[in-house]
C-alpha positions as CSV (number, residue, x, y, z in Angstrom):
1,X,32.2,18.0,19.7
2,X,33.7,14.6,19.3
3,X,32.3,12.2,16.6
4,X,31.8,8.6,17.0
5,X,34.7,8.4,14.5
6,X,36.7,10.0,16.4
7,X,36.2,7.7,19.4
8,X,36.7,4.9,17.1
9,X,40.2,6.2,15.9
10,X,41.2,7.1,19.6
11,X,40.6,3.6,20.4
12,X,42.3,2.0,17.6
13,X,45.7,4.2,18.4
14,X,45.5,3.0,22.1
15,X,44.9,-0.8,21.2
16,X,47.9,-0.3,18.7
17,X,50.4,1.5,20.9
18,X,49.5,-0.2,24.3
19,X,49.0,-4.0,22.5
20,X,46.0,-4.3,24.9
21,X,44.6,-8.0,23.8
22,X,41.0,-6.4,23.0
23,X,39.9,-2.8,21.7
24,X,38.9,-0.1,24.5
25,X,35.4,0.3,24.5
26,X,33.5,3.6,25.2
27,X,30.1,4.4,26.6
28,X,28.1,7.3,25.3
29,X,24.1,7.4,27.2
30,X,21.8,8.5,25.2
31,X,18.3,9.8,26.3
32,X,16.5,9.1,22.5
33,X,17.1,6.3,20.2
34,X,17.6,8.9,17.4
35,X,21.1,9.6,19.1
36,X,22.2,6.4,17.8
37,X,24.9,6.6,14.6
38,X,23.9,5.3,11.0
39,X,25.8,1.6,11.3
40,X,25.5,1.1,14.2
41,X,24.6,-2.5,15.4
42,X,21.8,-3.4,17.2
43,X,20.5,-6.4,18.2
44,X,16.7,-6.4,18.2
45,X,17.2,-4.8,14.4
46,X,18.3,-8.5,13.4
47,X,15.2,-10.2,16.0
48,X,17.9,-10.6,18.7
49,X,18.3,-9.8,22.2
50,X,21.8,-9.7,24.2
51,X,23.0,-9.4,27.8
52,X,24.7,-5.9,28.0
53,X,28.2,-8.3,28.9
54,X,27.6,-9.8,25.5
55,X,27.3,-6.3,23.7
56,X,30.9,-5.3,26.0
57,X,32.4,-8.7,24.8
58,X,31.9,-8.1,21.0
59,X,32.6,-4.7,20.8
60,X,36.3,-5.5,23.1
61,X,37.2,-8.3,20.5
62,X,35.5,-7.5,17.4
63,X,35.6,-3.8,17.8
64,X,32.0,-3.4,16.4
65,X,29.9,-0.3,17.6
66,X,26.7,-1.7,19.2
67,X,23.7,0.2,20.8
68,X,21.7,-1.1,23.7
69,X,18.6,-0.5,25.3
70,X,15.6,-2.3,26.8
71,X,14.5,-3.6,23.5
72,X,18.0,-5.3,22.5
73,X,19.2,-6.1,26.3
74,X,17.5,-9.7,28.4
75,X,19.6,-9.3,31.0
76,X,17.0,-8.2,34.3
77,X,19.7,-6.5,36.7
78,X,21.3,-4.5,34.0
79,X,17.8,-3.4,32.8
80,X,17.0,-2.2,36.3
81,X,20.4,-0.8,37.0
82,X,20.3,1.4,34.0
83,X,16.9,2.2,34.0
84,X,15.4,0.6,31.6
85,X,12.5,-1.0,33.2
86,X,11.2,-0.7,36.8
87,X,11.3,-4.5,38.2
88,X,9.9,-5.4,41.3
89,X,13.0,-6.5,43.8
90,X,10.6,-10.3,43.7
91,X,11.3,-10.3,39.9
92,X,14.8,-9.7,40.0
93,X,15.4,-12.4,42.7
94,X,13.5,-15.0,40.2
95,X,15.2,-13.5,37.5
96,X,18.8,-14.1,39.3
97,X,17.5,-17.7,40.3
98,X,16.4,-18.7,36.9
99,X,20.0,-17.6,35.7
100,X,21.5,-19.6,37.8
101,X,23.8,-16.8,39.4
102,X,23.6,-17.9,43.2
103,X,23.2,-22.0,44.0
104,X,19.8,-20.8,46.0
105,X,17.3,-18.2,47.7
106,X,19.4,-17.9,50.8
107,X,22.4,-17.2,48.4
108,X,20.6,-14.6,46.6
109,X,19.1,-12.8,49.4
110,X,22.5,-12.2,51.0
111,X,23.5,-10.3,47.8
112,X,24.9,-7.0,49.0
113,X,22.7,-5.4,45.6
114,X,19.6,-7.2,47.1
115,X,19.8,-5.8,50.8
């Protein structure tokens, strides 16, 4: 069985010999917050939460190891997409509105994820 290790060290050689301009980043799901590594970040252990893109973003240019779930992410649709919490297809709508992702309702209705 692979170790977190060597993930990290099989991303480090590809980021060296491919000069990609951020690390690889893997995803490991886990069913029980006891799965997660010794040292590794999470937000709500500092009193933060982060969008799951923000979590992607620091661990592609920083190459940090983060963990994720409902108590470290904000982000509503990729709470719902993963599973996280069950949100009612009204609250994600508000939810996408208060972020600001489509200029109205209309917009957001005609999502091909809302339909």
């Amino acid at each position: 069985m692979k170790t977190l290790d060597d993930y990290k060290k099989a991303g480090q050689e590809l980021y060296h010999r491919l000069h990609i301009s951020t690390y690889p980043v893997a995803i490991k799901y886990i069913k029980d917050v006891s799965e997660i590594p010794q040292g590794v970040l999470r937000p709500s252990a500092n009193g933060q939460k982060w969008s799951l893109c923000q979590a992607f973003t620091y661990a592609r240019r920083w190459g940090w190891s983060v963990a994720m779930t409902s108590d470290d992410n904000f982000c509503t649709p990729s709470s719902t997409t993963h599973g996280w919490e069950d949100i009612s297809p009204e609250d994600q709508i508000k939810s996408q509105m208060f972020q600001k992702w489509h200029k109205d309702l209309e917009a957001e209705k005609r999502e091909p994820s809302m339909g």
